[in-house]
N, C-alpha and C positions, 0 to 999 in steps of 0.2 A: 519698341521701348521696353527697355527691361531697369530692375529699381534702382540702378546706378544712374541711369540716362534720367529717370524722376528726378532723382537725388540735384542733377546738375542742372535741368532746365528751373526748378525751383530758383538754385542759388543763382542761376544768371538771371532771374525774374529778378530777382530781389537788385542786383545790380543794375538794372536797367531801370526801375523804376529809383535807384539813391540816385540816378547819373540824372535823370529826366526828370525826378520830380517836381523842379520850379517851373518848368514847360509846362507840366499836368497842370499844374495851381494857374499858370500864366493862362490857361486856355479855361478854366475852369470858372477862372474870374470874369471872362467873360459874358457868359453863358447860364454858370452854376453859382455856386457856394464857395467858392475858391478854394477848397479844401482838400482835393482829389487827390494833388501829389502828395500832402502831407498824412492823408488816408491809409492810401496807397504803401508809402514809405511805413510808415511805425507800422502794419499788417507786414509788411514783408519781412522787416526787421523781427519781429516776432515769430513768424513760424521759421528765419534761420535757426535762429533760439532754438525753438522746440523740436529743430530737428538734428538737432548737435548730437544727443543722443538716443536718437528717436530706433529703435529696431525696425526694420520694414523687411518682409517677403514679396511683396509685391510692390509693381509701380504705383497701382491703387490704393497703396496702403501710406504711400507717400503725401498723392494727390488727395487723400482724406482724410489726414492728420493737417493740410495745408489749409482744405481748406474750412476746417473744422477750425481752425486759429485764426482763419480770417474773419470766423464770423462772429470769434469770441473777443478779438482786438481791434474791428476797424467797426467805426459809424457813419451813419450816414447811407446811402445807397448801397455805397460801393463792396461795403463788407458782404451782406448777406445776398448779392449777386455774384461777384465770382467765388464767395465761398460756396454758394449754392450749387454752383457751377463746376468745382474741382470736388466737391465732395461726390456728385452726380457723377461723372466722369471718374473719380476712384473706386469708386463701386461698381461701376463695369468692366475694370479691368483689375482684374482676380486672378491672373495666371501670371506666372512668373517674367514671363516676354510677350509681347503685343504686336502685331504687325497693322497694317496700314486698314485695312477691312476693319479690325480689331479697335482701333484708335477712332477711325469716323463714328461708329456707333459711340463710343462713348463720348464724341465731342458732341453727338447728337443728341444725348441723354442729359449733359451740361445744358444743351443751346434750351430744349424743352424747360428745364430748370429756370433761366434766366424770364423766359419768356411766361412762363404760369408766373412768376413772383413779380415782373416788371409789367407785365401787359404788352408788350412793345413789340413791334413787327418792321421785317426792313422796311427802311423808306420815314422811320420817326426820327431819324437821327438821333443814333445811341450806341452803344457796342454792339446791340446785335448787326447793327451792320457791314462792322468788321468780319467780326466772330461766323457771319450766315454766310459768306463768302470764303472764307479758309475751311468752315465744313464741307462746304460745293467741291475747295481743288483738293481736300485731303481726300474724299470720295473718289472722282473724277481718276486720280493716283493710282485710288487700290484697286477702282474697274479696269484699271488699264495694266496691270501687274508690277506697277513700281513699288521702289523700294521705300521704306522708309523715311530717307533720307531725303529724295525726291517728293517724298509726300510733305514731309516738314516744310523745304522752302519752297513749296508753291503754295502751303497755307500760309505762311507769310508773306510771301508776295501780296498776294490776296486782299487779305484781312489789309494792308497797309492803303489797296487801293481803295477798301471799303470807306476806311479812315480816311483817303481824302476826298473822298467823292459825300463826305457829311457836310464839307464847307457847305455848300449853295442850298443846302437842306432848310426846310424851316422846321423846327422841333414840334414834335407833337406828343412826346412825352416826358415827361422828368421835371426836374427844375427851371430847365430850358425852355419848356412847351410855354410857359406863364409871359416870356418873351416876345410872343409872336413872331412874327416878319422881322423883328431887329435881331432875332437869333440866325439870320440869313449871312453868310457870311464868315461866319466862326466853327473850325475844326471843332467838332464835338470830342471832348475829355475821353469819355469811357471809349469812343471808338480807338483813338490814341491809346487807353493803355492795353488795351485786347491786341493791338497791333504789337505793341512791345513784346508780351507774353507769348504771340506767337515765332516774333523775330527771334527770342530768347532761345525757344525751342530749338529752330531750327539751326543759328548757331550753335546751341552744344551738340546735335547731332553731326553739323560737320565737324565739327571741333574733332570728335572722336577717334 
């Protein structure tokens, strides 16, 4: 990853969550606060904004202006978990280009992030479940000598099946957990939008 390829997996975030928003809300409603896509949405819309003319030397320098804006424009959960999370993950990656080795630790230093501020561990039904699973294949990738590229869409593979393997889940943390047993059933939001953001990724890397 180098600060073009930041640049682009940002702006196709932000487009995947305008296209998907009412989904996020529609699954949220369920479950949550119904608020997720609309969270989601004005947070992405915001840091396009602030990064229109934003300088960056690094990818990290992208990833920490994003999500430094998530945490100052979205409420709710959702702002200061993946803000906490791109900010963590921008600050470990400090060199101009990033490779696959390079990338899992810093998606590792995000997953730690999410995990001290939410409490949440796989198996509560939540984005880490997504999220602990696309860390697993971007790893898995860089032991194995692949490329980038390769590493991107097997973490979104991943994280997508994290995402649906939350249905049968019963929540045991968030707004969900207050649920019980009737939260059985229902695709957890946050896994959903961690699956986007990772799908996002990895199309702009083919894209290229």
């Amino acid at each position: 990853m180098d600060t073009d390829l930041a640049r682009t997996w940002v702006q196709a975030i932000a487009a995947a969550v305008e296209k998907h928003k009412d989904h996020l809300t529609q699954l949220d409603s369920a479950i949550g606060d119904a608020d997720h896509g609309v969270n989601m949405h004005r947070g992405f819309s915001a840091i396009t904004a602030a990064l229109t003319d934003y300088k960056a030397d690094t990818p990290g320098a992208v990833l920490v202006k994003t999500g430094t804006t998530l945490i100052s424009s979205v409420g709710g959960a959702s702002g200061p978990l993946y803000g906490g999370a791109f900010r963590a993950i921008g600050k470990a990656l400090d060199t101009p280009a990033t490779d696959p080795r390079q990338f899992a630790a810093a998606l590792a230093a995000g997953l730690a992030g999410i995990q001290k501020l939410g409490a949440a561990a796989p198996g509560d039904k939540t984005m880490i479940d997504a999220y602990a699973l696309a860390l697993a294949a971007v790893r898995q990738q860089a032991d194995a000598g692949a490329d980038f590229a390769a590493a991107a869409v097997a973490a979104a593979d991943a994280a997508e099946e994290g995402m649906r393997a939350t249905t049968p889940m019963q929540a045991r943390k968030g707004r969900a957990s207050y649920l019980g047993a009737r939260s059985m059933g229902h695709q957890d939001p946050g896994a959903t939008s961690t699956a986007l953001i990772f799908r996002a990724l990895a199309e702009a890397v083919v894209a290229r």
